[in-house]
N, C-alpha and C positions, 0 to 999 in steps of 0.2 A: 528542460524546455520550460519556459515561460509561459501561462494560457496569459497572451495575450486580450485577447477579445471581451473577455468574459468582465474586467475591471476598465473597459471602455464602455464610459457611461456611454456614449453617443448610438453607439453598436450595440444594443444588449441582444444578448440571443434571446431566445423565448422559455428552452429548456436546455438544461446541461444534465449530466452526471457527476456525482459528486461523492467524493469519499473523504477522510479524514488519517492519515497515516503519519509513521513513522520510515523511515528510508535509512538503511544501512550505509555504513561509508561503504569509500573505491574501496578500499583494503582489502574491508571482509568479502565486497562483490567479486576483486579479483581470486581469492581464497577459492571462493566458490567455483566460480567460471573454471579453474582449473582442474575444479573436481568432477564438473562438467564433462569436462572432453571426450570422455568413452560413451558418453550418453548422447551427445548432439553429434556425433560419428556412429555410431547406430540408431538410431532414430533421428533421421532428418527430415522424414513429416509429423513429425508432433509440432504444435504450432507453439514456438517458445517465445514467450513474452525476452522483450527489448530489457537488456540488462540495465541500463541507464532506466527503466519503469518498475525495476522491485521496489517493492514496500510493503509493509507492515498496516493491514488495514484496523482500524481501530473502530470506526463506524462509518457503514457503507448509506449514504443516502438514498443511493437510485437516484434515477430521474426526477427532477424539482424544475422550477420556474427558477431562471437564471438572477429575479431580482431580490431571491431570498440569502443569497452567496455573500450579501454586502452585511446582514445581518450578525453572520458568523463572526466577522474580524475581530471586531474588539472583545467578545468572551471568549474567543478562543485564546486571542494574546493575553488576554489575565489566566487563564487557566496556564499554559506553557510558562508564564513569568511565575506562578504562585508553584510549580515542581521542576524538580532537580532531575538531572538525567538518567538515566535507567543505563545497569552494566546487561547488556543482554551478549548472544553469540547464537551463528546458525550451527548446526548439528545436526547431522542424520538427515533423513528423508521422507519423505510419506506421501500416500494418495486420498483424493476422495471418489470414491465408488469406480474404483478402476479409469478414471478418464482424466485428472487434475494432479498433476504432479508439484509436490510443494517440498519446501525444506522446513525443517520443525527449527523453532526458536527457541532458544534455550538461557539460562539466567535469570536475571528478578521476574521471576513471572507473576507474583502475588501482587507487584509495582504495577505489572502492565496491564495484569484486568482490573488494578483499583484505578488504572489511569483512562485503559478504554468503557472504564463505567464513569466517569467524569466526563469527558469525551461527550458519551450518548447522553449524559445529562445535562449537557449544554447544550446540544444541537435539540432535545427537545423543549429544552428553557425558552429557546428562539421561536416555538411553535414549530415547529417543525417535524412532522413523521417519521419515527425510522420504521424500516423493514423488521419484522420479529426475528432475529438472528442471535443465536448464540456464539459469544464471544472464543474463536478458535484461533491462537497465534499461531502463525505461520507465514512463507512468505511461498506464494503460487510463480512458479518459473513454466509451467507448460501445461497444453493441453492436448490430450490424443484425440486423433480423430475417430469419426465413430468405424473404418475399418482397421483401423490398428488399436484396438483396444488393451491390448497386454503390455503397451509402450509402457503407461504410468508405472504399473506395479515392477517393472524391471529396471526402468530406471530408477524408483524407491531403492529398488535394492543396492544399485549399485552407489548409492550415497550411505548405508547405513556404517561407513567408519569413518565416514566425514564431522570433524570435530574442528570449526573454525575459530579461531581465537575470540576472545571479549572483547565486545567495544562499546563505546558510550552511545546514546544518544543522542543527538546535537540539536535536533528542531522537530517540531511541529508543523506538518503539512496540510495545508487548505488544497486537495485537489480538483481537479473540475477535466470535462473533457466534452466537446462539443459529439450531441446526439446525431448520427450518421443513419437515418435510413436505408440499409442496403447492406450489403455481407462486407463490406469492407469495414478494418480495426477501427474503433474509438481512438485518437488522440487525444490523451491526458497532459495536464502542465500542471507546474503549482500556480494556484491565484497567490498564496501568499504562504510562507514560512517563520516560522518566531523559534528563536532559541528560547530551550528550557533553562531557568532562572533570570530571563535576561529580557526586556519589552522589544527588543531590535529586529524589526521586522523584515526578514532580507530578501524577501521576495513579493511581485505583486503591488509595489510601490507606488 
């Protein structure tokens, strides 16, 4: 999905959410999805993020004034033009604090924290604040609710012989999602994507 709204000068919201990721191809998502199946047939209230919305977050902004998002484009696409792709793979399983169920990334990972420290050094080159977060790859597929709490750590387990093939990284994601007061999900889109080694910007146009 396309965040439209958000690179309509005329419309500008006032705040978004904004992260910075990488996104797996179909392949490996289908890979996954089918290692899924015992886990989303037993647990079908854990609240599982929209398959077409994995990614790989690299630096999470929070909540910003939506007229800081125009800032980003041009250092992030020399940052994604100036590095080559990364061979990464998902594998295995994991939680945070019994309630966040994620798949652990596996591959050049020395690549992807020198790249999500590039990343966070651009977005604060822009003035821009990040969150104090330590950099954890992973890619988050669900959340338990707070009366099913033992979903996560069972579905962890039941990925720990899931070993998905290697694959490239292809782009660099400017994400955004309009801030939704009220219990209903955030909708996220790319503002803009840039293939690594390449300035072609194929999203957000």
């Amino acid at each position: 999905m396309r965040y439209e709204v958000l690179v309509n000068e005329e419309t500008p919201l006032p705040t978004a959410r904004v992260f910075i990721a990488l996104a797996p191809p179909d392949e490996a998502k289908r890979e996954l999805v089918g290692e899924l199946g015992p886990a989303y047939a037993a647990h079908p209230r854990m609240r599982w993020n929209r398959v077409e919305d994995w990614h790989i977050t690299l630096a999470f902004l929070g909540e910003v004034p939506a007229d800081v998002i125009p800032l980003l484009r041009s250092p992030l696409a020399d940052l994604a033009t100036a590095r080559p792709p990364l061979t990464l793979a998902l594998r295995g399983g994991g939680h945070f604090d019994e309630r966040v169920l994620w798949a652990v990334v596996a591959g050049e990972l020395d690549a992807l924290h020198e790249l999500a420290a590039d990343v966070r050094a651009t977005v604060t080159g822009c003035g821009i604040a990040l969150p104090d977060r330590r950099f954890r790859p992973h890619l988050t597929l669900a959340r338990a609710r707070r009366d099913t709490p033992s979903c996560a750590p069972r579905a962890a387990t039941g990925l720990a012989g899931f070993a998905g093939r290697p694959w490239q990284t292809e782009r660099l994601h400017l994400v955004a999602g309009e801030v939704v007061r009220g219990p209903g999900p955030i909708r996220y889109g790319d503002v803009a994507a840039w293939a690594f080694g390449g300035v072609r910007e194929v999203a957000g146009e």
